[in-house]
VOGUNU-468099 format. One line per field, with one value per residue (C-alpha): residue in one letter; residue number from 1; y, z, x. Coordinates in steps of 0.2 Angstrom, whole numbers, plus 5000, padded with zeros to 4 digits. Each point is the difference from the previous one (the first is absolute). Layout:
type (A|...) .
seq (NUM|...) .
py (Y|...) .
pz (Z|...) .
px (X|...) .
***
This chain:
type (X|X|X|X|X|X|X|X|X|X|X|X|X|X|X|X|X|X|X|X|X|X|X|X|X|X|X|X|X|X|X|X|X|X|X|X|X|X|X|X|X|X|X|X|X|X|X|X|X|X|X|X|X|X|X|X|X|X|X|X|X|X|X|X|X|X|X|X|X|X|X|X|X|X|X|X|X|X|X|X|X|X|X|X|X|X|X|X|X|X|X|X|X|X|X|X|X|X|X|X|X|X|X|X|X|X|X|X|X|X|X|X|X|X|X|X|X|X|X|X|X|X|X|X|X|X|X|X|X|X|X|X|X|X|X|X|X|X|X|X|X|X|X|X|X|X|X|X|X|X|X|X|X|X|X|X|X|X|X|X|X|X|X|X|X|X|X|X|X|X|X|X|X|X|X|X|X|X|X|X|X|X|X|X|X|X|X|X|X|X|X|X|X|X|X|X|X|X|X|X|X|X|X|X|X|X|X|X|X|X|X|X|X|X|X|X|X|X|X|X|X|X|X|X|X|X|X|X|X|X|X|X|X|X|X|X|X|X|X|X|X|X|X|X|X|X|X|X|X|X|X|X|X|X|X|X|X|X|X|X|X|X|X|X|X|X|X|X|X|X|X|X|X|X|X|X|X|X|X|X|X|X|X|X|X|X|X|X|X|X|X|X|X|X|X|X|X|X|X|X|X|X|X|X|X|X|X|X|X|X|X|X|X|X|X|X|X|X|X|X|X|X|X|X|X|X|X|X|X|X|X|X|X|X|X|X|X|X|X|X|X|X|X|X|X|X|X|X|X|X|X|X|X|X|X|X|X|X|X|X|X|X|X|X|X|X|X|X|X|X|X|X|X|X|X|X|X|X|X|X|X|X|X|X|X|X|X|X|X|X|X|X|X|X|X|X|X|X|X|X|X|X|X|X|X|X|X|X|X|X|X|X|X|X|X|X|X|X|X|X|X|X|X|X|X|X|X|X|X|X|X|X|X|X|X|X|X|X|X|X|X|X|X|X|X|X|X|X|X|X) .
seq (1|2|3|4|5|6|7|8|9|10|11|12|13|14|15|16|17|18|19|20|21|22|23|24|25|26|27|28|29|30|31|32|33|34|35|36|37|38|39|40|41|42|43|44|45|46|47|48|49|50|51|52|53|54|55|56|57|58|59|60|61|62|63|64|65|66|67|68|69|70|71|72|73|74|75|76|77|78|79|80|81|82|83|84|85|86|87|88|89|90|91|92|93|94|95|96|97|98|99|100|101|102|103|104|105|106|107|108|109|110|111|112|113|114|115|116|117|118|119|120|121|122|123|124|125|126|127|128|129|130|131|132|133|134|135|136|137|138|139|140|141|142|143|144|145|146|147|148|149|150|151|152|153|154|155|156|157|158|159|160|161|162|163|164|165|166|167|168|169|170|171|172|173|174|175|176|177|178|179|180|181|182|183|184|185|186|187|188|189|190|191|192|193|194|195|196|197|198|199|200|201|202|203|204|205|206|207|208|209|210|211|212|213|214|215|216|217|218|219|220|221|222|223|224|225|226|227|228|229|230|231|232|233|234|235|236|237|238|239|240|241|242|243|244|245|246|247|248|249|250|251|252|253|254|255|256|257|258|259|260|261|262|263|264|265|266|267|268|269|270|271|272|273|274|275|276|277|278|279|280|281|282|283|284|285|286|287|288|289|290|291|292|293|294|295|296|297|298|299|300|301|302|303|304|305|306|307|308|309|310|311|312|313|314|315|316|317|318|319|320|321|322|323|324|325|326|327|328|329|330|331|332|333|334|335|336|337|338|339|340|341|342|343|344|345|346|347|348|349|350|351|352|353|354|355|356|357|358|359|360|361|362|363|364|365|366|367|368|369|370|371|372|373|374|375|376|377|378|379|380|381|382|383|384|385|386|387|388|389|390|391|392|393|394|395|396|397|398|399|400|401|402|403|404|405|406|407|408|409|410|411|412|413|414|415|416|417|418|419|420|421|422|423|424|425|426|427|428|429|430|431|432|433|434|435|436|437|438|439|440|441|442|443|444|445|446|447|448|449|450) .
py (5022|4981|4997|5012|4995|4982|4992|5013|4993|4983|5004|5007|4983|4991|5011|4996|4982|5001|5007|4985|4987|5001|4996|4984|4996|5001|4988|4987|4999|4983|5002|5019|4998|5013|4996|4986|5010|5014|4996|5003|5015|5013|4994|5001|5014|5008|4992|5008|5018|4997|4998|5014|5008|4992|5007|5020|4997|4996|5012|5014|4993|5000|5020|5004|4989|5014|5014|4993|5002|5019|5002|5001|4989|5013|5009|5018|5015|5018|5016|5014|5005|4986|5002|5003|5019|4992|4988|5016|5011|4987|4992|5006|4986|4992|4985|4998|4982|4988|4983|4986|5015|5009|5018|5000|5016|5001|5015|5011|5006|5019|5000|4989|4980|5005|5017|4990|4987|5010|5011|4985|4991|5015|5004|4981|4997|4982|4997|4996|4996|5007|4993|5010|4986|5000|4999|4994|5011|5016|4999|5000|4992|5004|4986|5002|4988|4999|4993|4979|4995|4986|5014|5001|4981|5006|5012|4986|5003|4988|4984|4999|4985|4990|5009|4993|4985|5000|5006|4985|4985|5007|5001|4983|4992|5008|4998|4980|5002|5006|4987|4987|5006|4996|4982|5004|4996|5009|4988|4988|5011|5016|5006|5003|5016|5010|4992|5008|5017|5009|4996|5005|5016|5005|4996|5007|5017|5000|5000|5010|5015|4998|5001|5014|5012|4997|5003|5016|5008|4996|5008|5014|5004|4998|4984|4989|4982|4985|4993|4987|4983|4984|4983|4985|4984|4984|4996|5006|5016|5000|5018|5007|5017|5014|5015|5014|5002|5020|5006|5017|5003|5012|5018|5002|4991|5009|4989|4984|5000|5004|4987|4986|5005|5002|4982|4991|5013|4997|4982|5002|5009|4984|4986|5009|4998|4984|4993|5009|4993|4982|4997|5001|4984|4994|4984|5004|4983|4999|4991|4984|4999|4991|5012|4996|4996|5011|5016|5012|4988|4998|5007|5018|5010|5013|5007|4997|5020|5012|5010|4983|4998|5017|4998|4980|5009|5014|4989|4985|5006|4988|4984|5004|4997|4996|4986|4995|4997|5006|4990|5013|5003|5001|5018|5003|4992|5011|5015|4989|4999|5017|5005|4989|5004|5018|4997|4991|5017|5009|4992|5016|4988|5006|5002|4995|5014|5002|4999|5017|5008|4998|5006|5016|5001|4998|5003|4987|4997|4995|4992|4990|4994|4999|4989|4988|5000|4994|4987|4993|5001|4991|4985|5000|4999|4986|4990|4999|5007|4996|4987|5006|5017|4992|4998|5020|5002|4993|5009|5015|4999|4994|5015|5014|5007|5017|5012|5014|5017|5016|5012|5012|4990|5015|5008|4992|4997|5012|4996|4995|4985|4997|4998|4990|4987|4999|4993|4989|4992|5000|4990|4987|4997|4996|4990|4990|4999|4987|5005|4991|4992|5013|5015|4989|4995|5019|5009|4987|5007|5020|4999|4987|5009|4993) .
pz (4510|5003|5007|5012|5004|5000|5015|5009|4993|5006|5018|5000|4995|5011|5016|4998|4996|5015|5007|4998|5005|5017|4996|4989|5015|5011|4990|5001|5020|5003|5013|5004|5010|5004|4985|5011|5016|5004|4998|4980|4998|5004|4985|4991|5003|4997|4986|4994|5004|4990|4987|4999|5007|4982|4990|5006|4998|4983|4997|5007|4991|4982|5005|5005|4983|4991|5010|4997|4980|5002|5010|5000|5014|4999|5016|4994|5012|4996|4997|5008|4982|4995|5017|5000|5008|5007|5013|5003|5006|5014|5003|5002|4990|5005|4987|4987|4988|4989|5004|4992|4992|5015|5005|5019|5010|5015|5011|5013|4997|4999|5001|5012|4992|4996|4991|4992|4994|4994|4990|4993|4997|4990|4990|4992|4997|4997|4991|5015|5018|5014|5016|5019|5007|5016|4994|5014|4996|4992|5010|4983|4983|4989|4986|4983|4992|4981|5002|5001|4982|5012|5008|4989|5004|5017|4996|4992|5005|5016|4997|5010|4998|5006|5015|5004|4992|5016|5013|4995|5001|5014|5010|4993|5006|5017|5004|4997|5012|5011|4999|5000|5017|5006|4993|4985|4982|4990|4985|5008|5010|4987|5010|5017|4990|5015|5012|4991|4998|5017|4998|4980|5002|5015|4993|4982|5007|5011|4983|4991|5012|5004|4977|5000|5011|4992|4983|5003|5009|4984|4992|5012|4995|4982|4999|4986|5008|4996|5011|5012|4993|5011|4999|5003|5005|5004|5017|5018|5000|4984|4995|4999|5003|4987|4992|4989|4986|5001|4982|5002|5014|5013|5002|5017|5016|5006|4988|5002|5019|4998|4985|5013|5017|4993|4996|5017|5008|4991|5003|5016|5001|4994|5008|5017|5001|4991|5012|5017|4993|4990|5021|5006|4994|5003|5013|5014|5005|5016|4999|5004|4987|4981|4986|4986|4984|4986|4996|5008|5013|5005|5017|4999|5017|5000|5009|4983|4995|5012|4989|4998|5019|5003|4987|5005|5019|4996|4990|5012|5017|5015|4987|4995|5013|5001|4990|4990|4983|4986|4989|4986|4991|4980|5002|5015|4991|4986|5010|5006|4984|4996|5015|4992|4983|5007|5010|4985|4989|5012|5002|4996|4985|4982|4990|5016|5004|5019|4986|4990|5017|5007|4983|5000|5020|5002|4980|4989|5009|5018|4989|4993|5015|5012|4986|5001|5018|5002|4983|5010|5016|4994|4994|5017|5009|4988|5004|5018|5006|4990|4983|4995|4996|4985|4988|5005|4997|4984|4993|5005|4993|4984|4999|5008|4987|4997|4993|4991|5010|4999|4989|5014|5012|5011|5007|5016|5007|5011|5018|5000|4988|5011|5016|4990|4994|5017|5009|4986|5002|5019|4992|4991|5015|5014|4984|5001|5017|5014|5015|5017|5011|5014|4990|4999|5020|5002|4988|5008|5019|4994|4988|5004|4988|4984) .
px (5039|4995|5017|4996|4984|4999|5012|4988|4985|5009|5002|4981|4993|5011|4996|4980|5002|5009|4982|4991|5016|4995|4982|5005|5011|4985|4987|5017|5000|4995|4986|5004|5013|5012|5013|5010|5006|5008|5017|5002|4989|5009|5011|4988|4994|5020|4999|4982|5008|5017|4989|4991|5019|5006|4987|5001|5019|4997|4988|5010|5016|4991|4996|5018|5007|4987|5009|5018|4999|4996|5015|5019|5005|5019|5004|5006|5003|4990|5009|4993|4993|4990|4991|4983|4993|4988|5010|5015|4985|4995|5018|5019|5003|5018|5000|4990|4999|4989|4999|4988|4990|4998|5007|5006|5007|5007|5003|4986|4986|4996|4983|4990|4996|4980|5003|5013|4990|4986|5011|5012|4984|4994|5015|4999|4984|4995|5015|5010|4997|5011|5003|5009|5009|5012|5018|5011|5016|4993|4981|4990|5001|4986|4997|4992|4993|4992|4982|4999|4994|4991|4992|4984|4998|4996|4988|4988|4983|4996|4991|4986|4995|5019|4995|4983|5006|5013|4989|4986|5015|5004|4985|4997|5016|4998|4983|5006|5013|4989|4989|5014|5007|4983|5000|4989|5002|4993|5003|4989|4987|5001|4983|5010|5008|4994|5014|5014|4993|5003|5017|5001|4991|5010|5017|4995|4994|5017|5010|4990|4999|5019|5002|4988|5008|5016|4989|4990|5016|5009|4988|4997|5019|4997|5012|4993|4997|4987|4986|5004|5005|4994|5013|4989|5008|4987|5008|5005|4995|4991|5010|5015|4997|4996|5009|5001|5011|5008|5003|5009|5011|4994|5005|5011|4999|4986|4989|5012|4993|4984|4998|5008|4993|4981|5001|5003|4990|4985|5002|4999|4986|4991|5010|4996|4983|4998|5010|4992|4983|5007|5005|4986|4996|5015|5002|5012|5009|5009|5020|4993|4989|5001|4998|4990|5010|5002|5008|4989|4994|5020|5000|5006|5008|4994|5018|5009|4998|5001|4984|4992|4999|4992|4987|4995|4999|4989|4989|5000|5002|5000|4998|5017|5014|5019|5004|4984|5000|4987|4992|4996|4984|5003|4996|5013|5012|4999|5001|5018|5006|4996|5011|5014|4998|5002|5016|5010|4994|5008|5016|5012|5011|4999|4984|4991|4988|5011|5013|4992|4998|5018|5007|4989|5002|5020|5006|5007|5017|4990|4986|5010|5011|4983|4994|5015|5000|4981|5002|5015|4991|4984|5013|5008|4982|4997|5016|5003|4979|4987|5003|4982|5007|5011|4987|4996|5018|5002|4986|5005|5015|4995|4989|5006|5010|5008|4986|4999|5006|4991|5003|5004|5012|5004|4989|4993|4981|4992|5003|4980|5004|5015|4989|4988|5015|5008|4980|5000|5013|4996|4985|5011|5010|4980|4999|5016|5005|4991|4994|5011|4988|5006|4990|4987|5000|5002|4987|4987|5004|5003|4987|4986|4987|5009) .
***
């Protein structure tokens, strides 16, 4: 038992003294600044996230080593005899074989992949679990797996208090960011908090509504998942993001989509407003004029997002004109980044939520190839368009693994769902794309009243 326990144990104290790095980091800064310039910290920042990369590998490596000594690694084919009833009464099985411990067959279904499912799932209980998967030569493959020994590590009663631990070092570390894009340290003026807060609160609730929808849809689907967990960093944006760990795989694609979509979607019913009312204390400068310095004072266009444009317009009206640039309040430029934020989610490559949606929308074999074909994409863009998107890049590609499939990988979503996925993706792309200065010439003579 303690040499199960223990590089565990390890990994757990090293990930919250990783916690409070930033914080020690932050009292270091001589006179606040922003860490010495941009330039080194985006490494940084990789390097932060192939840490924690480093430590769930280990984590999950240490569970499969547990699984591997209850197995037998041998590759053996199935006579029809030694099959189980259960899988012959779903499946004209056409081959049949143990690998790693685990029984696959092959052949079509003869019931459709939920019945199946429920009755496969019936017939073994909790000693096994069963997974429909799509089988390239003979359409289905049902694989069965003996229970992960590991599994009862991820049934471990949450801790509630790592998560508020999170969500206070996080609203810390922001709302100094947000009072340092403004040109206040509060190290030296700690009674000047109130600067930093329009931008914190916005940006935290942003995050936390986008976790929380994928949270209670997990839960609505009876998935079992943790609460949301905050990543605080003491510069630039003061955060990087927030997720939710999922602990049990979900059931088919129907709850895949709705888990991934729910997210961004709830996002967005935040950023939206925070931004429509963060602009409306925004200063609108027109091309000649000097923006102020700092990252939310940078001097924004307001034609870099085709969705960004419309919203700056209907908030702004006739301030707002061809060509002008918008110094953004802290509030508006939370409701920015929340428009970003939501936009990389939605990037259809691996465990990206667009990822989870394209899988559940298309099936694994498109999924996968529109997943290549966008983390490829996003690399060219980076190259030859934009060399802001590399750091993006990178960090996708760092983290947007392979997950785990459903258990049911056949059957498809309703066409409901479908719809759903299709406009939001047609939100990703009024996220991404700019608006050409001829739409803009043209919506202010065809439509004067934005």
């Amino acid at each position: 038992m303690e040499k199960d326990t223990t590089p565990i144990g390890w990994l757990n104290l090293l990930f919250v003294l990783c916690l409070f790095l930033p914080v020690l980091v932050l009292l270091m800064i001589p006179g606040g600044t922003m860490m010495g310039g941009f330039l080194w910290m985006p490494i940084v920042l990789l390097l932060c996230f192939w840490m924690i990369a480093s430590m769930a590998a280990a984590a999950r490596g240490e569970q499969q080593e547990q699984a591997d000594h209850t197995v037998d690694d041998g590759v053996r084919m199935i006579p029809d005899g030694e099959q189980p009833d259960a899988i012959r009464a779903v499946m004209d099985v056409r081959v049949a074989m143990q690998q790693n411990g685990a029984g696959i067959f092959r052949g079509r279904l003869t019931t459709p992949a939920d019945e199946a499912l429920v009755r496969l799932q019936s017939a073994f209980g909790e000693n096994a679990v069963p997974m429909i998967q799509q089988d390239d030569e003979l359409g289905t493959a049902i694989v069965v797996m003996n229970r992960p020994t590991g599994e009862a590590m991820l049934e471990r009663p949450t801790r509630p208090w790592l998560h508020w631990l999170l969500f206070g070092l996080t609203f810390l570390t922001t709302t100094w960011a947000g009072a340092l894009h403004q040109g206040v340290n509060l190290l030296e003026q700690p009674s000047e908090i109130a600067v930093g807060l329009w931008y914190s609160v916005g940006l935290m609730l942003i995050l936390g509504v986008h976790e929380l929808g994928h949270y209670f849809m997990a839960r609505h689907h009876g998935l079992n998942v943790s609460p949301p967990f905050f990543i605080p960093v003491p510069f630039a944006l003061g955060t990087f993001g927030a997720f939710i760990q999922m602990k049990s795989p979900t059931r088919n694609r129907r709850a895949l989509f709705d888990v991934a979509v729910a997210g961004p979607l709830a996002g967005l019913v935040i950023a939206i407003p925070a931004l429509l009312i963060g602009l409306q204390t925004t200063e609108v400068l027109p091309p000649d004029a000097e923006p102020a310095s700092g990252m939310m004072g940078h001097g924004t266009s307001a034609g870099s997002s085709l969705l960004f444009a419309l919203i700056s317009k209907i908030a702004l009206g006739d301030q707002l004109q061809d060509g002008y640039l918008l110094q953004l309040s802290p509030l508006a430029f939370a409701g920015w980044l929340g428009l970003l934020v939501t936009a990389l989610n939605l990037m259809p490559i691996g465990q990206l939520d667009g990822g989870h949606m394209a899988r559940a929308m298309f099936g694994r074999r498109v999924g996968e190839t529109i997943s290549s074909v966008a983390m490829w994409s996003l690399f060219l863009l980076a190259i030859f368009v934009w060399p802001g998107l590399l750091f993006f890049a990178l960090f996708i590609y760092f983290i947007a693994g392979r997950g785990t499939p459903p258990l049911n990988d056949i059957t498809p979503i309703s066409p409901g769902r479908r719809w759903i996925g299709y406009a939001t993706f047609v939100i990703l792309a009024l996220i991404l794309i700019p608006l050409p200065h001829k739409f803009w010439q043209a919506a202010e003579i065809y439509c004067p009243y934005l």
